[in-house]
C-alpha positions, -999 to 999 in steps of 0.1 A, spaced: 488 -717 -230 466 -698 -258 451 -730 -272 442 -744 -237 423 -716 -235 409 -719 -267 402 -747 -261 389 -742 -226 369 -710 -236 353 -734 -267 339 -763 -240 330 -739 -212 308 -723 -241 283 -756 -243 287 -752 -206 270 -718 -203 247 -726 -234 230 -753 -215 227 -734 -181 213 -709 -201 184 -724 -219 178 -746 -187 169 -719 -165 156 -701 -194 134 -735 -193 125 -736 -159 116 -696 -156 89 -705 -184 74 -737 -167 76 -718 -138 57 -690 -151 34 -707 -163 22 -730 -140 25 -709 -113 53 -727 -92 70 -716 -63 104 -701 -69 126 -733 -55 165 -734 -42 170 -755 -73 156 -727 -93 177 -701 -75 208 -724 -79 207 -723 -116 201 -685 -115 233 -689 -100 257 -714 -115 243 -697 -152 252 -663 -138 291 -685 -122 297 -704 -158 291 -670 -178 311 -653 -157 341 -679 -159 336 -679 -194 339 -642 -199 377 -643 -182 388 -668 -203 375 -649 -233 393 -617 -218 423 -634 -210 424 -652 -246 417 -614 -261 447 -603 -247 469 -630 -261 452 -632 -296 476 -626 -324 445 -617 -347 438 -590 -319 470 -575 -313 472 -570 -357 439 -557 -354 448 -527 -331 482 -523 -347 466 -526 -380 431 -508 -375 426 -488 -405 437 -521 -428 424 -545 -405 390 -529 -401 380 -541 -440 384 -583 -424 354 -589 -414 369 -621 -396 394 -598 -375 368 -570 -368 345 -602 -352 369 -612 -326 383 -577 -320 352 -559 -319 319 -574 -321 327 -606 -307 339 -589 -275 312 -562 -273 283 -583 -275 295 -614 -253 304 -583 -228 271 -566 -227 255 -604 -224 272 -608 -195 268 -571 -183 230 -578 -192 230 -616 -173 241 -601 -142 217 -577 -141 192 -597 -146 199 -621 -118 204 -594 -96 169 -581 -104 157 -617 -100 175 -625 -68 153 -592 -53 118 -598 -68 96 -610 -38 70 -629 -58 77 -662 -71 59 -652 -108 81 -620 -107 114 -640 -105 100 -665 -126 90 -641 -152 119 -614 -146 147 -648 -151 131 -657 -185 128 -622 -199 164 -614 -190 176 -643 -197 161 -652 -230 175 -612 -245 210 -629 -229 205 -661 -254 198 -639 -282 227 -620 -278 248 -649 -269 237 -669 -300 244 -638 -325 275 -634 -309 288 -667 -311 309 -677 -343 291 -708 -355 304 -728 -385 275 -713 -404 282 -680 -393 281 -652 -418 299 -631 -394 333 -653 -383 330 -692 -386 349 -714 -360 344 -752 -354 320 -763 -326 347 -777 -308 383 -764 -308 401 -788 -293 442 -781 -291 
């Protein structure tokens, strides 16, 4: 079950990535050419906010079931000096939670806005502070942090 959802949690990641910078894309062209806020535009709000969301319980779930987390707490004053283990039992968790914490609120806060620029500009500013925290958070194979594959696959 663990590397299913490894593996799920790895593919659902590209997922979220390309919601992301898509409505990242449209809030900007949006913005900027002064376009009405559309259903398709309030759909990927949406679906970015749903695929984020999914993500984040599969990276919960697979947190509880990690061996490297379950050494890491039973093992914290050792275990703190692995900079691999401290990613995925601390930072890794932390940041991808306030991302989402931070995604949410700023769809929330988008969803209200009554002016089409507001939305437009409220999605891209939330959104893009998401991305950055998303893209430092992630453990890319040229990741000083933790580095993982692109694709974990079983």
């Amino acid at each position: 079950m663990f590397s299913t959802l490894l593996t799920l949690h790895s593919i659902t990641r590209w997922i979220v990535l390309v919601f992301l910078l898509y409505s990242i894309y449209r809030a900007l062209v949006g913005y900027t050419t002064n376009k009405a806020f559309s259903k398709i535009d309030n759909a990927f709000r949406h679906w970015t906010t749903t695929f984020a969301h999914i993500q984040l319980m599969i990276g919960m779930t697979l947190y509880t079931q990690s061996a490297i987390v379950k050494y890491f707490w039973s093992n914290t004053k050792l275990a703190i000096r692995n900079l691999d283990l401290t990613f995925y039992s601390l930072i890794h968790i932390i940041l991808m939670t306030t991302a989402i914490v931070l995604l949410t609120i700023g769809s929330a806060i988008t969803k209200k806005q009554t002016n089409d620029k507001d939305k437009f500009k409220t999605m891209f500013v939330w959104f893009s502070i998401v991305l950055i925290i998303i893209f430092i958070s992630i453990p890319w194979p040229f990741s000083s942090l933790s580095s993982r594959p692109n694709f974990r696959i079983f």
